[in-house]
C-alpha positions as CSV (number, residue, x, y, z in Angstrom):
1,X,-10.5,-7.2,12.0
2,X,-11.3,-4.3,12.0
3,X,-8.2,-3.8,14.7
4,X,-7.8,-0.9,16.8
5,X,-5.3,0.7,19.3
6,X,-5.6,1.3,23.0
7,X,-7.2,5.0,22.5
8,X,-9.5,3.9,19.8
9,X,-7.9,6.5,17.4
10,X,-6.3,4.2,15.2
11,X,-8.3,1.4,13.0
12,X,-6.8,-0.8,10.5
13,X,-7.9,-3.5,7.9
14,X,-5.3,-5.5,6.0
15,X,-4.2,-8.4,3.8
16,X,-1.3,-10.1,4.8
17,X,1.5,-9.4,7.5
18,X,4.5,-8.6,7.5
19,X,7.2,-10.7,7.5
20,X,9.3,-9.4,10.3
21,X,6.0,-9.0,12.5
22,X,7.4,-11.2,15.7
23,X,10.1,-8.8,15.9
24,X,8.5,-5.7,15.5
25,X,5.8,-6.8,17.5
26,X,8.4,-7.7,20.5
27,X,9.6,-4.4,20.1
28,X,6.2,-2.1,20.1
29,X,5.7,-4.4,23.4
30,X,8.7,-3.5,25.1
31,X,7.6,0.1,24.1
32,X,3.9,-0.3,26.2
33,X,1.8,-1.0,22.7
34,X,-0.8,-3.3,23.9
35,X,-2.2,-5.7,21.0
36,X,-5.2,-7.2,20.8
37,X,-5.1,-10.4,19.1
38,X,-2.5,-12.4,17.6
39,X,-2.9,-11.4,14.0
40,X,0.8,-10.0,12.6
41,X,-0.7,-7.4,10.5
42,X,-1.5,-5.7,14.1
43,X,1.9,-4.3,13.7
44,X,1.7,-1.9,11.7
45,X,-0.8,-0.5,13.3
46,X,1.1,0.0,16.1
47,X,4.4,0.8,14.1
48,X,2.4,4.0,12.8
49,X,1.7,5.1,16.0
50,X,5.1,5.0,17.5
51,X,6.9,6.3,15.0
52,X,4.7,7.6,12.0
53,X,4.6,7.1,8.4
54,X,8.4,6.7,8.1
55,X,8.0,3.4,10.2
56,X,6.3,1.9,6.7
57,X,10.0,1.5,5.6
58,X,11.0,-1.3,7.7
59,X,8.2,-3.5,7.2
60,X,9.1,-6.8,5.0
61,X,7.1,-9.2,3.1
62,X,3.9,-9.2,1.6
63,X,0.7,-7.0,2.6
64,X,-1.9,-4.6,1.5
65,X,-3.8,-2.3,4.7
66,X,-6.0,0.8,5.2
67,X,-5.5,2.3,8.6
68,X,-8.0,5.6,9.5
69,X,-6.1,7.8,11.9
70,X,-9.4,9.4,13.2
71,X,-6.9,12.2,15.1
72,X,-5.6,13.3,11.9
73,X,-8.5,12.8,9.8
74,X,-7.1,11.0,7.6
75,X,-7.1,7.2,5.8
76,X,-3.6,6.0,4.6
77,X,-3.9,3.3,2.0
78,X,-0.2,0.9,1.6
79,X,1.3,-1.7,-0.3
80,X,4.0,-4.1,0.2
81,X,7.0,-3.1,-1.8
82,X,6.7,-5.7,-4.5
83,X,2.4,-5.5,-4.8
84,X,2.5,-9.4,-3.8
85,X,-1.0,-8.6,-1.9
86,X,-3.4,-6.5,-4.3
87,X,-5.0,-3.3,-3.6
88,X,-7.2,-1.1,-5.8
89,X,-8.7,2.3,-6.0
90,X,-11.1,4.3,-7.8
91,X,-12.2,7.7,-8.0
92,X,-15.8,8.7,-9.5
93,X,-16.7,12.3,-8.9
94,X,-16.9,13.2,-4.6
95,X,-16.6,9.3,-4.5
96,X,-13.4,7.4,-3.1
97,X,-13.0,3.5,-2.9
98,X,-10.6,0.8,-2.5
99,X,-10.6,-2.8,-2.4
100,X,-8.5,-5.9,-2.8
101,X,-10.3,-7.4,-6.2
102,X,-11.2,-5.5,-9.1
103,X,-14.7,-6.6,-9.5
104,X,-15.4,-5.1,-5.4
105,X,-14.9,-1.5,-7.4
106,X,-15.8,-2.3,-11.5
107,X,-19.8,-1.4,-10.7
108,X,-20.4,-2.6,-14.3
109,X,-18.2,-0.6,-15.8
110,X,-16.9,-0.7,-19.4
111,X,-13.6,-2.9,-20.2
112,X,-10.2,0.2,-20.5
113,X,-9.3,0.2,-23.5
114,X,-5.6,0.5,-22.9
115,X,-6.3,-2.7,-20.5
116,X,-7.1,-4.4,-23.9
117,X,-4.4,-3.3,-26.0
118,X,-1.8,-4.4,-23.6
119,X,-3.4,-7.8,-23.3
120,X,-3.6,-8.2,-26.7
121,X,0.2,-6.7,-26.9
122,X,1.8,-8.1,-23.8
123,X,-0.3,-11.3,-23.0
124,X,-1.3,-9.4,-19.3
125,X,-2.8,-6.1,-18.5
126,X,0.5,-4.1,-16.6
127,X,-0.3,-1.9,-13.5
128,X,-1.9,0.1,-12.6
129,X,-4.1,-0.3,-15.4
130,X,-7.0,-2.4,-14.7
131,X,-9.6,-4.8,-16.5
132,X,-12.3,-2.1,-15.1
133,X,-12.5,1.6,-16.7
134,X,-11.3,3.7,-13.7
135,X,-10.1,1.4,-11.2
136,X,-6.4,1.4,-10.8
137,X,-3.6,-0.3,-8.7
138,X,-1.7,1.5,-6.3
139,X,2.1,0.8,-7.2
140,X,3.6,-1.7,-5.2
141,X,6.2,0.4,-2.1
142,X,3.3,3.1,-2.2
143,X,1.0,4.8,0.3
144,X,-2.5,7.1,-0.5
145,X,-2.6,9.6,1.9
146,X,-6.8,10.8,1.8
147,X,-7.7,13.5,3.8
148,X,-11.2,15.0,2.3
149,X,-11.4,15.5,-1.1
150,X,-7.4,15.3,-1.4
151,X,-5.1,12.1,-2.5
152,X,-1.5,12.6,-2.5
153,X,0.6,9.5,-3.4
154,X,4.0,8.8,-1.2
155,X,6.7,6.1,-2.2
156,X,7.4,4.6,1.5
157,X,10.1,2.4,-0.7
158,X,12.4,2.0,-3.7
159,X,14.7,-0.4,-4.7
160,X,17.7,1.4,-4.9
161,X,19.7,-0.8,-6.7
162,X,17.5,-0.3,-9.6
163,X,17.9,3.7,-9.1
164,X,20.5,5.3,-11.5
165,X,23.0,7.2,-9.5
166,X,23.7,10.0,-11.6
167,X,26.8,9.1,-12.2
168,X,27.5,8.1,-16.4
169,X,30.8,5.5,-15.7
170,X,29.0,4.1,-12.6
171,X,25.5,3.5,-14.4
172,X,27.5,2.3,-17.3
173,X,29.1,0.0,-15.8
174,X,25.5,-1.2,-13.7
175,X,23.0,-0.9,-16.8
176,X,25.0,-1.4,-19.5
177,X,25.7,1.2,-21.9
């Protein structure tokens, strides 16, 4: 890593692969993507450039990536839909990092109170609150779309089962009353 694609527009750096990645990758192949190496994560790389950033919706299992799209200007930032691979951000004035450990972004910084109270509460410190005064998780199923000085946040994924419907008899009958 870093991997890239053919045109050299494309760059991506990531934790994990996804789970369906021999499939996906035979069919990016069969479409003329070119990889590089062997590494699964490769994938999405190419996934994104055929089809975009609603491609990040059929990728399975457990990973964590940042792939700069130098065409669009832009850095997208995405985590597998249960956060089993970690991936942190903070903000500090014109300032923007990420990372996959805590400490990579804490720069000495004090211990978040709220971290403390739900430790002492909970027994754990619940995303995406962090050990580290403004470092945060992304949420698991989420991408960070940077471009400049602006973040927007995207859900790529929900569990839907876990979505009421709307409907009082049917989420009744699901959640309990």
């Amino acid at each position: 890593q870093p991997l890239r694609n053919e045109r050299g527009t494309l760059w991506l750096v990531a934790d994990g692969e996804p789970a369906n990645a021999t499939e996906l990758r035979l069919e990016l192949v069969g479409a003329g993507h070119e990889f590089q190496s062997a590494c699964g994560s490769e994938v999405i790389l190419h996934l994104y450039e055929q089809h975009g950033i609603g491609a990040l919706e059929r990728l399975q299992g457990s990973f964590a990536f940042a792939l700069w799209d130098r065409e669009q200007h832009e850095l997208l930032l995405g985590r597998d839909r249960f956060g089993a691979k970690p991936l942190y951000v903070r903000e500090r004035g014109n300032e923007f990092a990420f990372a996959s450990e805590v400490r990579a972004l804490s720069d000495g910084d004090a211990l978040d109170p709220a971290a403390l109270l739900a430790f002492l509460v909970f027994g754990y410190v619940p995303e995406p609150v962090t050990v580290s005064a403004g470092v945060r998780a992304v949420a698991p199923g989420t991408l960070l779309r940077i471009r400049g000085a602006r973040i927007r946040s995207e859900r790529f994924w929900e569990e839907p089962s876990a979505l009421p419907s709307g409907q009082r008899e049917v989420d009744r009958a699901r959640f309990g009353a």
